[in-house]
C-alpha positions as CSV (number, residue, x, y, z in Angstrom):
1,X,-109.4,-157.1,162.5
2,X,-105.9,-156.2,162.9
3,X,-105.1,-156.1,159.2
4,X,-108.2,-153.8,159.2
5,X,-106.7,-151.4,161.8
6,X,-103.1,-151.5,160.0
7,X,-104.7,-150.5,156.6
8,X,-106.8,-147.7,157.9
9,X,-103.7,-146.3,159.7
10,X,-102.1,-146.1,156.2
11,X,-104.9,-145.1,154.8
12,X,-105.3,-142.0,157.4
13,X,-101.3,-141.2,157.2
14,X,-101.5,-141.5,153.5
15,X,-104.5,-138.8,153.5
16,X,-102.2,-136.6,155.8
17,X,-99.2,-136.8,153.9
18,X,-101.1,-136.1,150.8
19,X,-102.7,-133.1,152.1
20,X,-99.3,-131.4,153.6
21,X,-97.9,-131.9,150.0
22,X,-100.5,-130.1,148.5
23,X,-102.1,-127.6,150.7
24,X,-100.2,-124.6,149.3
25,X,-100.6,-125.5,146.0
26,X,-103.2,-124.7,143.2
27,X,-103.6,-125.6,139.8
28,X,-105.3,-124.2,136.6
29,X,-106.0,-126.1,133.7
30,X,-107.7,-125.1,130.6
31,X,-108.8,-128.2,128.8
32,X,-109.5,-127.7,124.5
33,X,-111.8,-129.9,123.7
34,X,-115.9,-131.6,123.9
35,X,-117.7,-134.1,125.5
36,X,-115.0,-136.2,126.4
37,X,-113.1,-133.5,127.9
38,X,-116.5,-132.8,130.3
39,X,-116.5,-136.1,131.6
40,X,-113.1,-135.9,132.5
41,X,-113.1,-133.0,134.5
42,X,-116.3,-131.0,134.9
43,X,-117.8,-133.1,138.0
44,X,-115.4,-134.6,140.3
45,X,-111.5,-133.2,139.3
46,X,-112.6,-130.2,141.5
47,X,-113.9,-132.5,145.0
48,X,-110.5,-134.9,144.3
49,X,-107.9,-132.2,144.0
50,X,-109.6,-130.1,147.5
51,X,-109.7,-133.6,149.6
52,X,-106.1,-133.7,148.3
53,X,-105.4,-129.9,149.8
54,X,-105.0,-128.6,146.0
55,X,-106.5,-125.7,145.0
56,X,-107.9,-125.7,141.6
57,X,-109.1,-124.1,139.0
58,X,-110.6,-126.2,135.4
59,X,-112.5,-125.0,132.4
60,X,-113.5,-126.3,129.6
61,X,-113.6,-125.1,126.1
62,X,-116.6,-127.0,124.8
63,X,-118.2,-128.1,122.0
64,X,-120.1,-131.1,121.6
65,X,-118.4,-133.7,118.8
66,X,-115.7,-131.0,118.1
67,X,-112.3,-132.5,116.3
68,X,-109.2,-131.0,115.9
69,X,-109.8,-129.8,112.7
70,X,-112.6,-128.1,113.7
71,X,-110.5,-126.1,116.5
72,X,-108.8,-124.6,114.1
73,X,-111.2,-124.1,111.6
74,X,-113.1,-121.8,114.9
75,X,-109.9,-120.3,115.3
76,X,-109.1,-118.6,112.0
77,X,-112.8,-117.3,112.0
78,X,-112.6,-116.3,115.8
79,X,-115.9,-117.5,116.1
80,X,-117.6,-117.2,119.5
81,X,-119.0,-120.8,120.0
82,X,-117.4,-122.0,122.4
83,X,-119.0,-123.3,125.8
84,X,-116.9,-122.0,128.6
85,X,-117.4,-124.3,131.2
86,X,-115.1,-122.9,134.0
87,X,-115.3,-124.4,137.9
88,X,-113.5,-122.0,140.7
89,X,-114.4,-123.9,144.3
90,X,-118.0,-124.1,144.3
91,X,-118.4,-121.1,141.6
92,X,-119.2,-122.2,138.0
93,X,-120.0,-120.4,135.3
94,X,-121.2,-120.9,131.9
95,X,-120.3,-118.2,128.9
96,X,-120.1,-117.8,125.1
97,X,-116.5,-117.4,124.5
98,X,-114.0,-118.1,120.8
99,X,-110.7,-119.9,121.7
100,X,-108.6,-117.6,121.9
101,X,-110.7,-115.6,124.7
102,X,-110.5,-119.1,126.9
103,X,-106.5,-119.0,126.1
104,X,-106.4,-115.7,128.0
105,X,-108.5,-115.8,130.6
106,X,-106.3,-116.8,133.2
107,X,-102.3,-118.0,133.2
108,X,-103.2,-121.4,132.7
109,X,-100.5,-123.9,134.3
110,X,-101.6,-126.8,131.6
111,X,-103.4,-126.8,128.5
112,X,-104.9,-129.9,127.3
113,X,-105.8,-131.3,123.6
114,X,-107.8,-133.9,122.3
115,X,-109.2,-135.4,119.2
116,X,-112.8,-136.1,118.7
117,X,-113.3,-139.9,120.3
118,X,-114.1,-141.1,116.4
119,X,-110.9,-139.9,115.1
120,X,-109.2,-140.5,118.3
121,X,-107.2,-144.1,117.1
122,X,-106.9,-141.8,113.7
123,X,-103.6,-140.9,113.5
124,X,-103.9,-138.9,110.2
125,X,-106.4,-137.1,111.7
126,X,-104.9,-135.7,114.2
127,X,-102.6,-133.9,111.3
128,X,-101.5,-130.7,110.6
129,X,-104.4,-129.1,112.8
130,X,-102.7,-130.6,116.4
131,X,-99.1,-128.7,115.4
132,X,-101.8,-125.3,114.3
133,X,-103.3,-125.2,117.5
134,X,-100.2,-126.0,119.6
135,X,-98.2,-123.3,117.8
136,X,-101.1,-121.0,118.0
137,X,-101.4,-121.5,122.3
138,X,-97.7,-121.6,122.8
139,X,-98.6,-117.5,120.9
140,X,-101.3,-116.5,122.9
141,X,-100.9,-118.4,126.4
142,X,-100.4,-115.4,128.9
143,X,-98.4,-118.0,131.4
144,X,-94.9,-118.3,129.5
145,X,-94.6,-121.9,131.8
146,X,-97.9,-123.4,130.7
147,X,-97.4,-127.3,129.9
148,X,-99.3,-129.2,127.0
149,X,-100.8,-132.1,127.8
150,X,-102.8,-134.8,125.5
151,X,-106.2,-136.6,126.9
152,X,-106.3,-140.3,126.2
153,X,-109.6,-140.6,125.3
154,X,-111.4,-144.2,126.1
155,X,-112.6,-147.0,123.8
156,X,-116.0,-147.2,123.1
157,X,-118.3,-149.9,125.1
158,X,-118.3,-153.6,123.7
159,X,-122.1,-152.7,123.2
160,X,-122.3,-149.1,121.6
161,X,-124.0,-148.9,118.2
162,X,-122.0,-145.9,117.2
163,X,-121.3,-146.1,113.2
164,X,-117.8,-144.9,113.8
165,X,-117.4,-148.2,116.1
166,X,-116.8,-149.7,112.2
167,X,-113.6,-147.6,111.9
168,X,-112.2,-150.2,115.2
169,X,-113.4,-153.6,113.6
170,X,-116.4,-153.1,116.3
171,X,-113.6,-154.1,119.0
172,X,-113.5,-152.6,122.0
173,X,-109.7,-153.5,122.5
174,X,-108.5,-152.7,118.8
175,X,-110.2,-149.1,119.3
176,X,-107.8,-149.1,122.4
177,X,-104.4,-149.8,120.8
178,X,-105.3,-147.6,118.1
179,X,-105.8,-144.5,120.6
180,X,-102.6,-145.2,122.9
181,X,-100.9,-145.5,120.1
182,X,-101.9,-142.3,118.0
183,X,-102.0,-140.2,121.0
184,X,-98.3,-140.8,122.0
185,X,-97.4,-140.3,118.1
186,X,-98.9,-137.3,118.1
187,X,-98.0,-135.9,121.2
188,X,-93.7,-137.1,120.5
189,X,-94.5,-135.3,116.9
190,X,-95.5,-131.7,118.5
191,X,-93.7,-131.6,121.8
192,X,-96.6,-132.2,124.2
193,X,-95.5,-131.9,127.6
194,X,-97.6,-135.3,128.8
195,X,-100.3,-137.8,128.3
196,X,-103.3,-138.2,130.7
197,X,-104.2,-141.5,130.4
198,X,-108.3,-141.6,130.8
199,X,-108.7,-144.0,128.1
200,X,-106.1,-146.7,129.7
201,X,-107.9,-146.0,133.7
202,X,-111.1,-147.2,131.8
203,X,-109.7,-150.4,130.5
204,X,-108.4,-150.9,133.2
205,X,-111.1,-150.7,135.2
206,X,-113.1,-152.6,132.9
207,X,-111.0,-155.9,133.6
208,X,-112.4,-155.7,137.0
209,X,-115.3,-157.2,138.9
210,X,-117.5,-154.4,137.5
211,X,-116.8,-155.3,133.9
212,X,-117.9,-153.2,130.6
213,X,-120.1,-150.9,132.8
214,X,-118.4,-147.9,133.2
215,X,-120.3,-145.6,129.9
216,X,-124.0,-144.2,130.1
217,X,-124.6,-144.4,126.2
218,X,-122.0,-145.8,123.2
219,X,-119.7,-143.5,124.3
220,X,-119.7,-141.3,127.2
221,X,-118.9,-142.2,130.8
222,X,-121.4,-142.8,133.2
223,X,-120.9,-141.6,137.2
224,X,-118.5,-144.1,137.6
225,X,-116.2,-143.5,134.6
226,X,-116.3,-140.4,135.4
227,X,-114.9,-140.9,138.7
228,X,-112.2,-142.7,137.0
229,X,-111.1,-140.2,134.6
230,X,-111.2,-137.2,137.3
231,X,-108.7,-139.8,139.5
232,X,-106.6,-140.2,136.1
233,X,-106.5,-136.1,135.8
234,X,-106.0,-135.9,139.2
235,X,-102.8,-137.6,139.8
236,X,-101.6,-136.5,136.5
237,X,-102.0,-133.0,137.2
238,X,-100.6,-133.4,140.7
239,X,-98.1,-136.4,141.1
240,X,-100.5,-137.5,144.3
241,X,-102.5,-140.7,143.9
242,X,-105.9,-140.7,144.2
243,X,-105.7,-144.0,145.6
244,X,-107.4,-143.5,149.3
245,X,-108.8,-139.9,148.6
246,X,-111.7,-139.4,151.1
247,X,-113.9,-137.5,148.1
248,X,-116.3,-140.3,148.1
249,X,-120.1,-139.0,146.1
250,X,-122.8,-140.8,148.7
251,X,-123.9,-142.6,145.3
252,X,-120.8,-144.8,145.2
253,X,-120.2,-147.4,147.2
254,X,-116.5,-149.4,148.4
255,X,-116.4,-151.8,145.3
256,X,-116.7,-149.1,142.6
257,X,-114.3,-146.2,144.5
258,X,-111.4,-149.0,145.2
259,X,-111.6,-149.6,141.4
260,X,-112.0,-146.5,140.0
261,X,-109.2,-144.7,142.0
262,X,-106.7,-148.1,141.5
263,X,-107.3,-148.4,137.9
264,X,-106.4,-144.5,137.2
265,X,-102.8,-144.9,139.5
266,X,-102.1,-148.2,137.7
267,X,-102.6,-146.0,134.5
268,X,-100.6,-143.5,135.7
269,X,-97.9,-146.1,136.5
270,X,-98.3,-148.3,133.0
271,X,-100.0,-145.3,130.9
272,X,-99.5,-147.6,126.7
273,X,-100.6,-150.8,128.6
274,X,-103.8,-152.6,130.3
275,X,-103.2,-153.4,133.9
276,X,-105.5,-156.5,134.9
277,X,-107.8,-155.6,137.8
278,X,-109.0,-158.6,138.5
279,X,-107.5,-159.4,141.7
280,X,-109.4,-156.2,143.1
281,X,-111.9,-158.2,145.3
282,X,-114.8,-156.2,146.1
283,X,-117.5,-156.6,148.7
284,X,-121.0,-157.1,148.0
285,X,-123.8,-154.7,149.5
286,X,-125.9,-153.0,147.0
287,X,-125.8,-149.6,145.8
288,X,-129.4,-148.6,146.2
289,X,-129.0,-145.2,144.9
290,X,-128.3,-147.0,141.3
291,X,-130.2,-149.4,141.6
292,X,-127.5,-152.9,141.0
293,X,-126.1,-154.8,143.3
294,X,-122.1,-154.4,142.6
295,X,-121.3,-158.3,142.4
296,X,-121.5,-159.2,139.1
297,X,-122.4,-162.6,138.3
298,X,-122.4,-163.3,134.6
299,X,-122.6,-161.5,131.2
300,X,-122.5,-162.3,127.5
301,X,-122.3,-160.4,124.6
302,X,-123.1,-164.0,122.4
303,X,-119.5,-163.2,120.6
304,X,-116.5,-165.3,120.0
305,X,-117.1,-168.9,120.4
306,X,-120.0,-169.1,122.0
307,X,-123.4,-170.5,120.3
308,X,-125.8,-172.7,120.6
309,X,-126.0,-176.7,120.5
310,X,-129.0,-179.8,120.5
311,X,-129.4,-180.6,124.5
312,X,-132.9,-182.5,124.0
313,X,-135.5,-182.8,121.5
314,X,-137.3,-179.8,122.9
315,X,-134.2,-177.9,124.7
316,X,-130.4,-175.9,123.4
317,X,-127.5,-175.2,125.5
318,X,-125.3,-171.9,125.0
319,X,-122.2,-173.1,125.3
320,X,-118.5,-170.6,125.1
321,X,-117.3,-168.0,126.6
322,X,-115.6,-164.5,125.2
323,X,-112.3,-163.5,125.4
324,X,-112.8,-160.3,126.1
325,X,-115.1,-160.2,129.3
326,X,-114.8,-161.8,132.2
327,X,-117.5,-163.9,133.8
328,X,-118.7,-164.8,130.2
329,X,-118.4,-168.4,130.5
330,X,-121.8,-170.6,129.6
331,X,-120.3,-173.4,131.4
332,X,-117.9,-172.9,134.1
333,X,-119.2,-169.4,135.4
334,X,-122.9,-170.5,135.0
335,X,-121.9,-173.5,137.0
336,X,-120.8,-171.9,140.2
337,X,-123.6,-169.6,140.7
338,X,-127.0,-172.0,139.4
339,X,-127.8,-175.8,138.8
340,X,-129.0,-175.2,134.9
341,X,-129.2,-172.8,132.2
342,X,-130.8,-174.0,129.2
343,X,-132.7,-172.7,126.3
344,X,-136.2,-174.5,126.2
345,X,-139.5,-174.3,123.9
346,X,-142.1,-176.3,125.3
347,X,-142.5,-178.9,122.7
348,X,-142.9,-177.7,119.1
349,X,-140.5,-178.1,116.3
350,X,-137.8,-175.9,114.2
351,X,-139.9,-174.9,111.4
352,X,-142.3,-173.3,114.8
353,X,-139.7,-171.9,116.9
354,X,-136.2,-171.7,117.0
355,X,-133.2,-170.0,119.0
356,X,-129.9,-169.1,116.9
357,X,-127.3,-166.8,117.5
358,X,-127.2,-164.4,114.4
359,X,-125.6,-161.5,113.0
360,X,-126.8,-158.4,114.7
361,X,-130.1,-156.9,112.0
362,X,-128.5,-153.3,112.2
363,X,-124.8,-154.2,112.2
364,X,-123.6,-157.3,110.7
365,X,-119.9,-157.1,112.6
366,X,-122.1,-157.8,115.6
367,X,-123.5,-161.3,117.0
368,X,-126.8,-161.7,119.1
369,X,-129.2,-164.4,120.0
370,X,-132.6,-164.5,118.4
371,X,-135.9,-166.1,119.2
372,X,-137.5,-166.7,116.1
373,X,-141.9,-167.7,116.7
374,X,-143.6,-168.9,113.3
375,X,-146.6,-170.5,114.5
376,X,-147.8,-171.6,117.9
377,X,-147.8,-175.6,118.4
378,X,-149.7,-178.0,120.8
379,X,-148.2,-178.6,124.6
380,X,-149.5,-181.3,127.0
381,X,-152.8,-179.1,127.5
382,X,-153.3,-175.8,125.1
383,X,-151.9,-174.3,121.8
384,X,-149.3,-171.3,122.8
385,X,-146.0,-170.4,121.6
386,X,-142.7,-170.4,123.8
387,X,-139.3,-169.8,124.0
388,X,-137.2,-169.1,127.3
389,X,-133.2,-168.7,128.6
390,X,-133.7,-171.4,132.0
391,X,-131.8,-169.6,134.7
392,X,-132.3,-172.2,136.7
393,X,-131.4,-173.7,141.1
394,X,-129.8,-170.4,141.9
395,X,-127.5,-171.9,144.7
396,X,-128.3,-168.9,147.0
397,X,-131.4,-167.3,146.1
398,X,-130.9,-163.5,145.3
399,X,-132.0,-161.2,147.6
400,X,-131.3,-158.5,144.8
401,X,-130.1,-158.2,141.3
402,X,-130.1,-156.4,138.9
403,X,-130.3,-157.4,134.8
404,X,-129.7,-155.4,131.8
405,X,-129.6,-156.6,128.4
406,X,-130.0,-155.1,124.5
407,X,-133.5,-155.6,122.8
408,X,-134.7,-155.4,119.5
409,X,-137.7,-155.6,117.9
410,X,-137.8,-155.6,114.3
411,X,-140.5,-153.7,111.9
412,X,-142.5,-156.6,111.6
413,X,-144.0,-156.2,115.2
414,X,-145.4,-153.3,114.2
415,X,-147.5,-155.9,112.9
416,X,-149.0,-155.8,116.1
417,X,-150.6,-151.9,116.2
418,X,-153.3,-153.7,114.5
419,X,-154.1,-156.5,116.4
420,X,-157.6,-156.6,117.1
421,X,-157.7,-157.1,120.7
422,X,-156.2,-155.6,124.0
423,X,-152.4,-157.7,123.8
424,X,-152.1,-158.9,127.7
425,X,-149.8,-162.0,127.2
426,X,-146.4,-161.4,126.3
427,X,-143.7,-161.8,128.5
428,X,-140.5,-161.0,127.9
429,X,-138.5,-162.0,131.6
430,X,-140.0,-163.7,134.6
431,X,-138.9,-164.2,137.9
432,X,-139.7,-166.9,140.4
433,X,-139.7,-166.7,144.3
434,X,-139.8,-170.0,144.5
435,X,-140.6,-172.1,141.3
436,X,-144.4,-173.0,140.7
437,X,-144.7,-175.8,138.9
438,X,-143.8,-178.1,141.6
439,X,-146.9,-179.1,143.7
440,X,-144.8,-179.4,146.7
441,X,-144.1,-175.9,146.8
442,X,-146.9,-174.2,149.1
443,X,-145.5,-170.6,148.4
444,X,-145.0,-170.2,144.7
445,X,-144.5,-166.3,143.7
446,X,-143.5,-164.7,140.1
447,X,-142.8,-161.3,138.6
448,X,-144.1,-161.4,135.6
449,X,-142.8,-158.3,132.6
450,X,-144.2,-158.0,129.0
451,X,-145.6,-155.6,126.5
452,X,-149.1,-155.2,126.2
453,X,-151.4,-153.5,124.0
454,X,-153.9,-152.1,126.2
455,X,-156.6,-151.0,123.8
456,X,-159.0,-152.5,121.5
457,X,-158.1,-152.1,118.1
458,X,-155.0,-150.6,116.7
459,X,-152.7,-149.1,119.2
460,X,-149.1,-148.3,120.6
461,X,-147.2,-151.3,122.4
462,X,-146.2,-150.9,126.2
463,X,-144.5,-152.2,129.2
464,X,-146.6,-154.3,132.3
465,X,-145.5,-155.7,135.2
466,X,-147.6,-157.8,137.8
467,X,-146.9,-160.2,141.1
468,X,-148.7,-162.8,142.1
469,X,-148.8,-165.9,144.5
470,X,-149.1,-169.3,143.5
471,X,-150.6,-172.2,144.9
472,X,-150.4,-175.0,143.2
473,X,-152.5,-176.9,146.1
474,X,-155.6,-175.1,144.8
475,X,-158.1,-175.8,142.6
476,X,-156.9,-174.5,138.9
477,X,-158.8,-171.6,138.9
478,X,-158.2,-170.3,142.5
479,X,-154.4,-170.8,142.1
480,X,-153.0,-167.8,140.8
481,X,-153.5,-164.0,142.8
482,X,-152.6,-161.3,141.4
483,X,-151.0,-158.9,144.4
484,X,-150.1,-155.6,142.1
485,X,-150.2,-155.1,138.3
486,X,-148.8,-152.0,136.5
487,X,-149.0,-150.7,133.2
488,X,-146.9,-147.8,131.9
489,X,-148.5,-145.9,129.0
490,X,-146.1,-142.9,128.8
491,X,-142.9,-144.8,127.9
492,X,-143.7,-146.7,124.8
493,X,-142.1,-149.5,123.5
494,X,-139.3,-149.0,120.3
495,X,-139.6,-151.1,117.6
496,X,-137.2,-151.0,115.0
497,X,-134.4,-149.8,117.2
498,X,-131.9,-151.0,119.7
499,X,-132.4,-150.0,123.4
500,X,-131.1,-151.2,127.0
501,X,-133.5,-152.7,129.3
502,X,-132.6,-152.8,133.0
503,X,-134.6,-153.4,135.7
504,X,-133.6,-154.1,139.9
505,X,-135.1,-156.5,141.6
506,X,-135.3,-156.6,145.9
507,X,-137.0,-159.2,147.7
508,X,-139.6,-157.7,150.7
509,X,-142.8,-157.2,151.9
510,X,-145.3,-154.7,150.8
511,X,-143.2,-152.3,152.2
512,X,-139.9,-153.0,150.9
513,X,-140.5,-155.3,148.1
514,X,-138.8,-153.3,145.0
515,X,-138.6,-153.1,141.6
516,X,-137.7,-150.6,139.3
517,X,-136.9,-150.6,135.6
518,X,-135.6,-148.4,132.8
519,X,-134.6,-148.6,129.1
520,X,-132.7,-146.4,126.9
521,X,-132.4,-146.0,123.7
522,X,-129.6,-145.3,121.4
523,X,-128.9,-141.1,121.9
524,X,-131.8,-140.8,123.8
525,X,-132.0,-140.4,128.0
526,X,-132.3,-143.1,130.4
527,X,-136.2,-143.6,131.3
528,X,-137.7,-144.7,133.9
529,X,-140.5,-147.5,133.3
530,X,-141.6,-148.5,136.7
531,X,-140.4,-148.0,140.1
532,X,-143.0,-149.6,142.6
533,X,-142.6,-150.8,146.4
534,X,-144.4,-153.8,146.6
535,X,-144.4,-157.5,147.3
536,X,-142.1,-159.4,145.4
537,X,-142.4,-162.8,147.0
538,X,-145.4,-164.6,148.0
539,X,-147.3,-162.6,150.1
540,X,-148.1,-165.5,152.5
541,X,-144.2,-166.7,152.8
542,X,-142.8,-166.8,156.4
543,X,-139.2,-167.4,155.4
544,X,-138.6,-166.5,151.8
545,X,-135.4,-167.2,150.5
546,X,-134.7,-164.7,147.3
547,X,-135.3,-165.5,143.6
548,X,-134.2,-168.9,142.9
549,X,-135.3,-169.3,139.1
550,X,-135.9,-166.5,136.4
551,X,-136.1,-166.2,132.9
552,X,-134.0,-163.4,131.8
553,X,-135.0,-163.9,127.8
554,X,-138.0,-164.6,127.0
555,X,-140.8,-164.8,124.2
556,X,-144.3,-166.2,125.3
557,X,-147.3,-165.5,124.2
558,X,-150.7,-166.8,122.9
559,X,-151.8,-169.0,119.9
560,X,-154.1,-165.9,118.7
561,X,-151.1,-163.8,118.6
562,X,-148.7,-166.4,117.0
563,X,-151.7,-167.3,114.7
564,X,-152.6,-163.0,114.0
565,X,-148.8,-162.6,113.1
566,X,-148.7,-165.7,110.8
567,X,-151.9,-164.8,108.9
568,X,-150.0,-161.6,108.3
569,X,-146.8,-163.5,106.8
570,X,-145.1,-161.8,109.6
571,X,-142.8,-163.7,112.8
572,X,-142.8,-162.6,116.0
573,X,-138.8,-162.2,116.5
574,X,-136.9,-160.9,119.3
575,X,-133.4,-160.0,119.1
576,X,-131.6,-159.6,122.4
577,X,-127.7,-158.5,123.2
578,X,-125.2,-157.6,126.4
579,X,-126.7,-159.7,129.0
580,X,-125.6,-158.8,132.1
581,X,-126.9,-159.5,135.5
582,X,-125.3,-158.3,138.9
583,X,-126.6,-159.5,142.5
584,X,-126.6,-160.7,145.9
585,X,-127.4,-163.5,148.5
């Protein structure tokens, strides 16, 4: 408690000191350039820098995917394309404007440039259209004492898809050297004033507890990232770090503030070079307005050395970690959170069923784990066709989590438009609230998500989700109740496409049970599946304890499926990437 008491009296001197430096002061900045440049600085810069007593004035000169190049090609034909984004207090406005128009509408004290992100670790690129446009301002800026400044853009995600990922080896970090170190040639080469280092505050930050979770799509910055690039701008622009700024959006919560506004002062401090976060220790309450739980527990992108090895005649083991993320370990971080993870098929053999980590069907620079179905096979009591990731004797079971992780489904499920039947089996994850299939067990409960075909005869593919309780006292056929069951027939399934799954899980009642689930697919928005308040343990249990099993990949269907798909010289094949699952006890 003391410590506690001594850190908030910093903190609160801190906050004072800041906001005596600054409260005379204001600020313009005009920043040149697209997307990237309105992450930066359209939603937050403006909240930071008034918490902080400074007065300040941004705009934005946009154009989506605009380059250097094309700067200047707008310039010599004065074209009027130009977004101008400008924020004054709480007074925005939006107008049609060419470049030269947002040069002169106000003595701007700095001027910032940046290349498009899929030239940005380009150095050529950057040339001779950077020294044209920085001649042409230095002409037409109305404030004789305006300052240049480059924007360090960010690497892309370890995930994104984006085709000009190929240009960086697919590499998150090589995308990052090759930006730092073109944007400081570039800048030395025409004079810029200074660098503001986004790019490093995001790599930074993704060495942290949080991980690779700070971009929305491929590309662009989520809330969070955004965050982290206004505190990078902020303290750039001012000399005051954001570190304890009291401009806190209710939608963040302690863990992802003390990161985002350390790792854009450490960037400030060591702007060419990663500064490890990860002794940044974060607490762990949820954040229910997005839905995770801030602790994250494990991930895998099924890169580097990790793959897949014999554990049993009917079970694998993903063994390996990845250099690049942390709490990627298949052994020692899956160790200290659960009692197994395996890969299991119920019985069958390798020329029925098989799990493999692959090259990536869309991009071969890219590794993910498939589960491959040929045929169903004979268990102890019924033909069916199964394979399953075992997350298995959660320590403490999880009172919420959250998973997200990369499907695809190739063309050939398309196959299954034409089935002739309404497609209710196939799950794809299941969660246990207390495990089932031990007899002992009076209060078994599951959560149970799959794709269905809800229509006889041919028909689009969908997402269904269903509770129920489980009694494995009862007679067979009295030992499963279903308590809720949804079907989504809006959001349709993609096939032939990558897209993020997600979905939140919170133990409770009928009242504040909760699930809720989205996907996204490549360019397209984030949407929502299902978001139902329900039970999501046994309906009957006086004490439950969280989720203590799940499967977070799975294929599992029925021998009439596995046998319609066969007959049709097609598999049924999932491809699954960028597993990540965040939670709490």
């Amino acid at each position: 408690m003391k410590n506690k008491i001594i850190l908030l009296n910093l903190y609160l001197l801190f906050s004072a000191v800041s906001f005596s430096l600054f409260a005379q002061q204001s600020v313009k900045v005009l920043a040149i350039g697209n997307s990237f440049s309105a992450d930066a600085v359209e939603e937050f810069l403006d909240g930071l820098s008034t918490e902080g007593g400074l007065k300040i004035t941004v705009a934005n000169a946009f154009i989506g995917g605009c380059s250097l190049e094309k700067h200047w090609e707008n310039i010599e034909k004065d074209l009027p394309v130009y977004s101008y984004r400008k924020i004054a207090g709480s007074k925005k406005t939006i107008s049609k404007r060419t470049l030269l128009q947002c040069i002169q509408d106000e003595k701007w004290d700095y001027i910032t440039f940046q290349q498009v992100s899929t030239l940005s670790g380009v150095l050529s690129s950057y040339f001779p259209y950077l020294t044209y446009l920085v001649d042409y301002v230095k002409q037409h800026a109305t404030n004789p004492q305006v300052r240049f400044a480059m924007h360090q853009t960010w690497a892309y995600p370890q995930s994104s898809s984006k085709p000009a990922f190929d240009i960086y080896n697919r590499k998150q970090i090589d995308m990052y050297e090759a930006i730092v170190k073109s944007v400081w040639s570039a800048a030395d080469s025409v004079g810029i004033d200074m660098i503001i280092p986004s790019g490093t505050a995001i790599q930074n930050a993704r060495t942290s507890v949080l991980g690779d979770t700070f971009n929305r799509d491929g590309s662009h910055l989520n809330k969070i990232g955004k965050y982290t690039a206004a505190c990078t701008w902020y303290e750039a622009l001012t000399g005051a770090s954001p570190v304890g700024n009291r401009f806190i959006p209710g939608y963040f919560n302690t863990c992802q503030i003390t990161i985002a506004q350390n790792a854009a002062h450490l960037a400030l401090q060591n702007p060419k070079q990663i500064s490890p976060m990860l002794a940044f220790k974060c607490p762990d309450a949820p954040n229910k307005h997005l839905k995770r739980s801030e602790l994250l527990l494990f991930q895998s992108g099924f890169e580097d050395n990790v793959t897949i090895i014999p554990a049993g005649q009917y079970n694998h083991r993903i063994i390996g970690k990845e250099n690049t993320l942390i709490k990627s370990d298949w052994g020692r971080d899956i160790e200290s959170i659960m009692d197994r993870v395996s890969v299991t098929y119920t019985k069958g053999d390798s020329t029925q069923r098989l799990a493999s980590i692959v090259s990536d069907p869309v991009n071969s620079h890219n590794r993910v784990l498939q589960f491959l179905i040929k045929e169903p096979w004979m268990t102890d009591t019924t033909e069916k066709a199964r394979i399953q990731c075992d997350f298995y004797g959660i320590k403490k079971g999880l009172k919420e989590f959250t998973q997200s992780m990369r499907v695809y489904l190739p063309e050939d499920m398309r196959e299954l438009y034409d089935y002739p039947d309404v497609i209710n089996w196939f799950t794809i994850v299941e969660l246990w609230n207390n495990v089932a299939w031990r007899p002992i067990v009076p209060y078994g409960g599951r959560i149970t998500l799959g794709i269905t075909k809800p229509v006889v005869g041919k028909g689009e593919l969908y997402f269904k989700v269903d509770a129920q309780d489980i009694d494995r006292r009862l007679p067979a056929d009295k030992r499963f109740k279903t308590l809720w069951l949804e079907k989504n027939t809006e959001v349709k399934v993609p096939i032939g496409e990558w897209f993020t799954l997600e979905y939140y899980c919170k133990e409770g009642d009928g009242e504040n049970g909760r699930f809720y689930m989205t996907i996204e697919t490549k360019g397209g928005d984030k949407q929502t599946v299902f978001d139902i308040t329900n039970y999501t343990h046994n309906s009957q249990d006086p004490s439950p304890d969280g989720i203590t099993d799940f499967n977070p990949l799975k294929l599992y269907t029925s021998k009439e499926i596995a046998n319609y798909m066969k007959s049709k010289h097609k598999s049924l094949r999932i491809f699954w990437d960028d597993l990540k699952v965040w939670g709490r006890n």
